[in-house]
C-alpha positions in Angstrom: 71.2 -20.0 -44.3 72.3 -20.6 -41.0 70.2 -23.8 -38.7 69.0 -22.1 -35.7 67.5 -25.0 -32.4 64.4 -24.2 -30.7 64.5 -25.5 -27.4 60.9 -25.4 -26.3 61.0 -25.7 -22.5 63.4 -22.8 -22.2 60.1 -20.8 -24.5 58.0 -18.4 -22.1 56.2 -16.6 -25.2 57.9 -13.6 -24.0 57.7 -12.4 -28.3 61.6 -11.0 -28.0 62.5 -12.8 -31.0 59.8 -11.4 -32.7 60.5 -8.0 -32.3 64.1 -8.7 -33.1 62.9 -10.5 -36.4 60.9 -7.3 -37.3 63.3 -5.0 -36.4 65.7 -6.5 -38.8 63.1 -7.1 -42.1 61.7 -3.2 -41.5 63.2 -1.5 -39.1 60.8 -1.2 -36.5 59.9 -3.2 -33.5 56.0 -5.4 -34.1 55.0 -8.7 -34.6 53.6 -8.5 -38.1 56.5 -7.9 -40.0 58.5 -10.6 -38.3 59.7 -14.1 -39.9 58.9 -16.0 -36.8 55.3 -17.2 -36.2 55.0 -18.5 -32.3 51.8 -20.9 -31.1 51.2 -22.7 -28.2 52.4 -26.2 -27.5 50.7 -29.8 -28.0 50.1 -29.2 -24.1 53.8 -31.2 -23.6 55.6 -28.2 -24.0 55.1 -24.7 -23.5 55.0 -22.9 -27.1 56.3 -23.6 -30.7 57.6 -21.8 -33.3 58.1 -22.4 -36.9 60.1 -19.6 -39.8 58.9 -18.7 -43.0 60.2 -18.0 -46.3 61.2 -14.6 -45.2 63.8 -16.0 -42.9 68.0 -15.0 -43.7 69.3 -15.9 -40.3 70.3 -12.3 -40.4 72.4 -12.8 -42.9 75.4 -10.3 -42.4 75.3 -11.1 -38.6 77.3 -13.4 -36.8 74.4 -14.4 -34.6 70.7 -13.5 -35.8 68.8 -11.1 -34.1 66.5 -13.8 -32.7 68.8 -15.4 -31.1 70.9 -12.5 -29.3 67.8 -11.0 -28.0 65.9 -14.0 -26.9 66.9 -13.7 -22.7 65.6 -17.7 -22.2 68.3 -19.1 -24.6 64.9 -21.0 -26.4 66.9 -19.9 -29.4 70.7 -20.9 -30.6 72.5 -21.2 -33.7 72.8 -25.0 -34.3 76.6 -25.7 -34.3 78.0 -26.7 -37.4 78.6 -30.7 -37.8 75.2 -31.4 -35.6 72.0 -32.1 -37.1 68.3 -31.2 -36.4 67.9 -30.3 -33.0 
């Protein structure tokens, strides 16, 4: 599974990656059958967002659905050789 970076303080809870996320697990565009759960922030930061299980990265995709679709760049595909980001 590919690391994807959240970078909070690009986040505007806009919900694009979750309609991308859902899209890809069922084919249609909602928030329920997404992988991504989004919150609000401690009050530092804006929102957060955490995966479950049901996360692939989109496995037969160069770059996940989350991530192309997400117009803040709050999401990226962590570069190989880096660690947590």
């Amino acid at each position: 599974m590919r690391k994807l970076k959240f970078i909070d303080k690009n986040c505007y809870g806009c919900r694009m990656c979750q309609m991308a996320c859902s899209f890809h697990h069922s084919g249609r565009f909602g928030l329920a059958g997404s992988s991504i759960r989004m919150r609000k922030g401690d009050g530092l930061t804006g929102m957060a967002l955490s995966f479950d299980a049901s996360c692939d990265s989109c496995k037969n995709r160069k770059v996940p659905y989350c991530v192309e679709y997400c117009p803040y760049g709050a999401l990226q595909k962590e570069k190989k050789g880096h660690g947590k980001g």
